[in-house]
N, C-alpha and C positions, 0 to 999 in steps of 0.2 A: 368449235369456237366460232364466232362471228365474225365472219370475216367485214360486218359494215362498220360494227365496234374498231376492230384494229385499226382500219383505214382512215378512222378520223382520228382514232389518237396518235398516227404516227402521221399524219397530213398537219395536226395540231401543234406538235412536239418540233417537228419540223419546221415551223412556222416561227417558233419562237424562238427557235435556236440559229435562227437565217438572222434575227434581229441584228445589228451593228451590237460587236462590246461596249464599243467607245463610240460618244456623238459624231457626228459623220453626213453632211448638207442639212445641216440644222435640225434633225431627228435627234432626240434625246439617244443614247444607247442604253446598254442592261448594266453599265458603271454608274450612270447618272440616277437612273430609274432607284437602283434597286440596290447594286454593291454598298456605292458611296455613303448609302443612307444606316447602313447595319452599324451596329457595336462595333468598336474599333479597338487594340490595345498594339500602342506602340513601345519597342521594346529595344532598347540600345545600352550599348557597353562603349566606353571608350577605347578598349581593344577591338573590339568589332569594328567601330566604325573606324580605329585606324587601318585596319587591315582592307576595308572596301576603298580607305583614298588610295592606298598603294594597287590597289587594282585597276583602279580606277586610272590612276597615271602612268600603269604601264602596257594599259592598252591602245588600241590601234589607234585610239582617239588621239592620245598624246603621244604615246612610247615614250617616255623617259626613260633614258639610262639606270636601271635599278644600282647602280654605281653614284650616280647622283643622291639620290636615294635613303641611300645608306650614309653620309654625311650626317655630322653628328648635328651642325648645324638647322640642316632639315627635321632631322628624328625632335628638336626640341620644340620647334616653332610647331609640328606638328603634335605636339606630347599637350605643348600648353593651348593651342587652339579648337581640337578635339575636347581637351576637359570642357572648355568653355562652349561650346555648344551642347555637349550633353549636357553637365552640369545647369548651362542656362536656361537651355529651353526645358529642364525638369523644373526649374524656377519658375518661372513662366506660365508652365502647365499648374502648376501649385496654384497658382496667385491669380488664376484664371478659372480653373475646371475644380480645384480643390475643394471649394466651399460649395457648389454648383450642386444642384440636388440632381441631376441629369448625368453628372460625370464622377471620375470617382480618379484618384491616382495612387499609386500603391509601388512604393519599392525606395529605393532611395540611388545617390547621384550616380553612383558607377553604373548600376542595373536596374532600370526601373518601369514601369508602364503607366500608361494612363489610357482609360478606360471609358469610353465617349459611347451613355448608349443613347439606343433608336428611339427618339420621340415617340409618347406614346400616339395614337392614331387620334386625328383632327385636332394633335399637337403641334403648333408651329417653335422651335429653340432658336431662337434669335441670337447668334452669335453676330458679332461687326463684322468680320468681314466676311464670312459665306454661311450664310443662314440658315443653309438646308444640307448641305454634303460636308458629311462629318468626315471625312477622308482630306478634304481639303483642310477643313478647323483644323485638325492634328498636324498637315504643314506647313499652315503658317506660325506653329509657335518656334521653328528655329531655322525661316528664310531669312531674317537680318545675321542673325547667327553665322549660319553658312556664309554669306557673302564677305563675313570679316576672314572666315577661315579659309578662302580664295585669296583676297588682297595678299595675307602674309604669306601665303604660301609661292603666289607670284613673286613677290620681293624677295624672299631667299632663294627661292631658286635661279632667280637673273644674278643674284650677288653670287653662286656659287660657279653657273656655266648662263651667260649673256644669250646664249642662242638656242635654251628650253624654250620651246612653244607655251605661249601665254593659257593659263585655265581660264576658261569660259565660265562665267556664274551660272548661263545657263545648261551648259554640260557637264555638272559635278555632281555629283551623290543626288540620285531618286529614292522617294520616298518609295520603297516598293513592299510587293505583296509577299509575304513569306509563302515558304510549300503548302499548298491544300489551302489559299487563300487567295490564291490570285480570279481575276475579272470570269476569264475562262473556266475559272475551275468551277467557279462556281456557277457560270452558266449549263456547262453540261450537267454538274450536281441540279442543278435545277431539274432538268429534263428525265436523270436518272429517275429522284423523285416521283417526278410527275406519269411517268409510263409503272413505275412499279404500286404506287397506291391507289392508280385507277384500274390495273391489272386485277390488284386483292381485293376492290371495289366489287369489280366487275363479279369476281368465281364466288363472293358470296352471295350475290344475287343468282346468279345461274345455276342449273340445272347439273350436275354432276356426268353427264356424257358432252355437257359442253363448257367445262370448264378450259381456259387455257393453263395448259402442264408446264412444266420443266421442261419438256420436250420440246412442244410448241414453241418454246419464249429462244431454245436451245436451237431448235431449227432456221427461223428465222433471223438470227445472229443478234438475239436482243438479250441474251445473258449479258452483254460487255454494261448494260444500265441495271440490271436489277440481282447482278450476285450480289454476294456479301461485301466484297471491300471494292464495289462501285463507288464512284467520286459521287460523295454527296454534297451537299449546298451546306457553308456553315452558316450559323447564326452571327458567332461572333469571330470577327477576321484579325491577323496578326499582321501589322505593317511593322518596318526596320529600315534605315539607311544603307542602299545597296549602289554598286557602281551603274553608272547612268549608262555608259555604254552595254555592260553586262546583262544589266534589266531589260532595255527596250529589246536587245537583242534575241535574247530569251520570247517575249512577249511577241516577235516577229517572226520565229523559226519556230521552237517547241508551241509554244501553246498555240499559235495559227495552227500548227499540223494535229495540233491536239482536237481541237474544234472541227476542223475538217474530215477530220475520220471518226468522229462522233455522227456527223451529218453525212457522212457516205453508209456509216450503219445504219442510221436511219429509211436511206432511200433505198437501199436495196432490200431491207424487210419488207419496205411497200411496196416493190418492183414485186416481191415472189408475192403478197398478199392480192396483187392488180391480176397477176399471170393466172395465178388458181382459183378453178374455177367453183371448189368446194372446199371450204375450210374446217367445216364439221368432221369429227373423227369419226373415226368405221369403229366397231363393236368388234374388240378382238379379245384376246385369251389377258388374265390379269396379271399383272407381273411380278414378283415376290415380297415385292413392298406393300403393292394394293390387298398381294393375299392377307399378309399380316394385319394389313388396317383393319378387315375386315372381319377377322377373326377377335381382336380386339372390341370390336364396336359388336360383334353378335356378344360375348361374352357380359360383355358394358349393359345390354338391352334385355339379355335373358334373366336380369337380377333386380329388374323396375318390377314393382307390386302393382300389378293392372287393377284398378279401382273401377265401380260404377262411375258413366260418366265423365270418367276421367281421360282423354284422351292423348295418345302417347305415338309420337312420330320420329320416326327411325332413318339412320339412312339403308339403305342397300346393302345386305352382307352376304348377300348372292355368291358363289366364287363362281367364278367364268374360267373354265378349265377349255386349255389347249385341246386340238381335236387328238392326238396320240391319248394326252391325260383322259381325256372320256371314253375313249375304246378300250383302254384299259381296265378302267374302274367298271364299263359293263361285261368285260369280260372276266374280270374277276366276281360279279354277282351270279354269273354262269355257274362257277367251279359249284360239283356240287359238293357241299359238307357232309363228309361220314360223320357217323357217331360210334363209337364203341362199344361191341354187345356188353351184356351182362355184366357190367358195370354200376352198382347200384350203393351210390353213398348214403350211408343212415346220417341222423345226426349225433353231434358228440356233443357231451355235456360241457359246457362253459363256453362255449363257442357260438357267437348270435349271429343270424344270418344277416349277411350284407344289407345296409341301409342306403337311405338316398344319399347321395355325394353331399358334402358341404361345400359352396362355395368360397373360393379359395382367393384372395387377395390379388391376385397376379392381373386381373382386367384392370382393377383398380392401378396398382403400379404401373400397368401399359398407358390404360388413360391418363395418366399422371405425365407419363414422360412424355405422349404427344404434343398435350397442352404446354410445355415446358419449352418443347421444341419451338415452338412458336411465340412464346409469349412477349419475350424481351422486343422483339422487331415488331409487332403487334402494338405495344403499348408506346413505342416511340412514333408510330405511324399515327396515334391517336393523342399524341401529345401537341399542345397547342393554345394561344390563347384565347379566349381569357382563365382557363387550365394551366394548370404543370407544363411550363417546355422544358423540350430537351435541350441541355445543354455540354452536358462530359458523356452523356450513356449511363451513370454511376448508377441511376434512379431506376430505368427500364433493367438492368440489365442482372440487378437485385430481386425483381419479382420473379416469385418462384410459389407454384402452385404444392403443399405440402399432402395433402390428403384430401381423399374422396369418400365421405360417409353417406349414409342414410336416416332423413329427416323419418319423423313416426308415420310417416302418412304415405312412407316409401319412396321419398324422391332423392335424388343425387344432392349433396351438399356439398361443396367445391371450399375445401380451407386453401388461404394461401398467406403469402407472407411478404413482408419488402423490409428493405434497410431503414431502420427506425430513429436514425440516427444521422442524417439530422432532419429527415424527410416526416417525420411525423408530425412536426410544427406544424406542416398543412393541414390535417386532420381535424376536422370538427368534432369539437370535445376532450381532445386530448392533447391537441395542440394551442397557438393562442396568437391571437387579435395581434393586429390587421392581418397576419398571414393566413390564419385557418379561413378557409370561405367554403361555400357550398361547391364553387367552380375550379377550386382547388386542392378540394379533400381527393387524394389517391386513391381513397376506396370506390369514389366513382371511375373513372379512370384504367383501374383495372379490373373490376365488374363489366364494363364494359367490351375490354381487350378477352378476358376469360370466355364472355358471351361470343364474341364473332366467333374465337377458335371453335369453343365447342358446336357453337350451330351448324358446320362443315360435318362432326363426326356425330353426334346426337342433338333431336332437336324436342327431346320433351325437356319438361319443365326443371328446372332444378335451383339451386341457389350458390350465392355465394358468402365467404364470411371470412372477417382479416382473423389471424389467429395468433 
């Protein structure tokens, strides 16, 4: 592997992950840049949000006597001021973002959201009061709100006990980032991202003795960015009414330590990538996995109809046998084979003598499953606009490669398939206006995704076809 490749992409990744979250001496951070600006859907319940004031005031902020608390008088002034903040600012949101061809609000007063997306590019959404950070627009539709559901709550609770600590407007209920959407998270999702699709980038361009392995990614300690349930960057982020003491607290202990041991794995992959002095792999015996591919992908290429002219490029299905496994196998060409005298078979009527083998379906089903293996994480790595984005997984994680025939001319044909429902509205021709486009028909998309897998395992010509 390259070791001048790695060095800049973890010197890079490093780089942007050193960025401030949050602004910080007048430097924009990676909330202002990039968070603030994503789809938004805010999501509140008047049980939830009561349940965040009682945390809210019985932490170290205030302590209030949960004795107090529980007062019937409290639980009402609380009952009727809560409705009226959710209730209101879902009013609010209606009569603001409802109509708005940009936003979108969906649910109703107990439980609901609103849906604030990202301008499209060299799109300016002029809202009044913060024009460009859509995280802000979402709280200002219930900052007059909150501050009436402080007033009363101060006022009952001095009529019950005179010497509760007054609530602060500005220490009450933050807008905060639900799990898998906070500033952090998605700044290392970012990073995660960005090391694993320049990685897949990279081994399709390269040479096959210098691809970076599992191994590789495993030795260096950069599996924690590019396994499977790595923190990835979302598109569209969940905020909720959460206790202000609870929030920042979180964002000050967990996710600082979170950030900080993303940037310590970083620098010490770089530390071992600086220290060694050759990062190319040695040429050694193949391991049980590699023998399989390999047998797979000869089987795969012994069944291509070599034509005039036509030329046909293969990978490697060499086996590199351990040095015991080759003393063996010459030592078994040694043994010498008896034959048994006078032993003389005639032949018997109705019985024909053995023909050539027919090829047997089993390459194809291997081939089948390789590409299978890979495709869903493939086609969301290639999802993007002005194309199909990812957004649930539902769309990648539906294609699935069904069969591998033979066109007349003898070349591989690749049937595959995806969830048609409600995904096929993209499709040109079978779908329908404004949605179907050329940039959004699926069939491009995973032609595409089919193409990189297979060029790793076969690299002649073949085709593909939705089925």
């Amino acid at each position: 592997m390259s070791k001048r490749f790695l060095k800049k992409l973890l010197e890079e990744t490093i780089a942007e992950l050193e960025k401030p979250s949050n602004t910080r001496q007048g430097i924009d951070g990676f909330r202002q840049t990039d968070s603030d600006l994503k789809e938004h859907t805010f999501k509140a319940s008047v049980n939830g949000v009561k349940a965040q004031v009682i945390k809210e005031l019985t932490s170290p902020t205030y302590k209030i006597d949960p004795r107090i608390l529980n007062d019937q008088r409290f639980q009402d002034t609380l009952d009727k001021y809560v409705k009226n903040l959710v209730n209101g600012t879902y009013e609010k949101a209606q009569r603001k973002y409802g109509s708005n061809v940009n936003t979108s609000v969906v649910g109703n007063k107990s439980a609901w959201s609103v849906k604030v997306l990202e301008p499209a590019k060299n799109e300016r959404v002029f809202w009044k009061d913060t024009p460009e950070s859509v995280f802000n627009a979402v709280k200002n539709l219930f900052s007059s709100r909150k501050d009436t559901l402080v007033r009363n709550l101060n006022i009952v609770l001095k009529s019950i006990d005179p010497s509760t600590p007054e609530i602060k407007e500005g220490k009450f209920l933050d807008l905060g980032h639900r799990a898998g959407s906070s500033v952090v998270e998605q700044q290392v999702g970012r990073a995660s991202s960005a090391i694993s699709s320049t990685i897949n980038r990279y081994n399709q361009k390269a040479k096959q003795d210098n691809r970076i392995t599992e191994k590789d990614i495993k030795n260096l300690g950069l599996n924690f960015f590019v396994k499977k349930r790595a923190t990835k960057e979302k598109e569209t982020l969940e905020v909720g009414f959460e206790s202000e003491y609870y929030n920042r607290k979180y964002g000050r202990t967990t996710e600082a330590s979170f950030k900080k041991d993303a940037l310590q794995r970083l620098r010490d992959a770089l530390l071992k990538v600086d220290k060694s002095k050759n990062l190319s792999r040695r040429p050694g015996s193949d391991t049980r996995i590699d023998v399989e591919r390999k047998k797979v992908i000869e089987r795969f290429d012994t069944k291509i109809v070599r034509r005039k002219n036509v030329k046909v490029k293969s990978d490697n299905f060499k086996i590199d046998l351990t040095k015991t496994a080759k003393e063996t196998k010459k030592a078994n060409k040694k043994i010498k084979k008896v034959k048994p005298k006078n032993l003389q078979l005639g032949t018997l009527k109705g019985i024909r003598a053995p023909g050539p083998k027919k090829s047997s379906a089993s390459s194809n089903i291997s081939m089948i499953a390789l590409i299978n293996q890979k495709l869903p994480r493939t086609v969301k790595n290639n999802m993007g606009a002005p194309g199909l984005e990812n957004k649930t997984g539902r769309f990648a994680e539906s294609v699935r490669v069904t069969d591998i025939s033979q066109t007349a001319r003898g070349f591989p044909s690749i049937g595959y398939t995806y969830r048609k429902n409600p995904y096929q509205i993209f499709e040109q021709g079978a779908g329908k206006p404004p949605w179907a486009t050329v940039d959004r028909d699926p069939r491009k998309l995973i032609d595409k995704s089919i193409r990189e897998i297979a060029a790793e395992l076969l690299t002649a010509r073949f085709y593909t076809r939705r089925v």
